[in-house]
C-alpha positions as CSV (number, residue, x, y, z in Angstrom):
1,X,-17.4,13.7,-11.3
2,X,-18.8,12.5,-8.0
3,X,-17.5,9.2,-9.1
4,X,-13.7,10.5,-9.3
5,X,-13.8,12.0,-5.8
6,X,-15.0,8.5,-4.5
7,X,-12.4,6.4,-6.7
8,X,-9.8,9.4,-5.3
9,X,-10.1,8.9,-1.6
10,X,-10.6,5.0,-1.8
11,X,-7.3,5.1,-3.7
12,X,-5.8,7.0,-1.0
13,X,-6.9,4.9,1.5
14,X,-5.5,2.0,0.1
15,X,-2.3,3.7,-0.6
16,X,-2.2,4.8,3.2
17,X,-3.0,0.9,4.4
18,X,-0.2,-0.3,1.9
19,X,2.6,2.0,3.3
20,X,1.8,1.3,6.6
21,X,2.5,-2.6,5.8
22,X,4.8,-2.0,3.4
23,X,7.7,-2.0,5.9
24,X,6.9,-5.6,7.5
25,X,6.1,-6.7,3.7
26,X,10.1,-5.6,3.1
27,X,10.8,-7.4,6.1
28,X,9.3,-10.8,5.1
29,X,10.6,-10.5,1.9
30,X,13.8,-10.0,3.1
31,X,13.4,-12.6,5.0
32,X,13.2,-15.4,2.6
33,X,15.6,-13.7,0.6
34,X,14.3,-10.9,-1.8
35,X,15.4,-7.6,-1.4
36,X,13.6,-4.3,-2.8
């Protein structure tokens, strides 16, 4: 169970790093052409 938690928050931090990037990921995607 002390597993879970771990796996929980290091899941949520990923989550939080990959919405923060997300936006400029759009943006270079965009970019050469892709839209999401």
């Amino acid at each position: 169970e002390g597993k879970l938690s771990v796996d929980k928050n290091y899941i949520r931090e990923h989550i939080k790093l990959f919405e923060e990037n997300s936006e400029s990921i759009k943006e270079r995607l965009s970019y050469i052409g892709i839209k999401i």
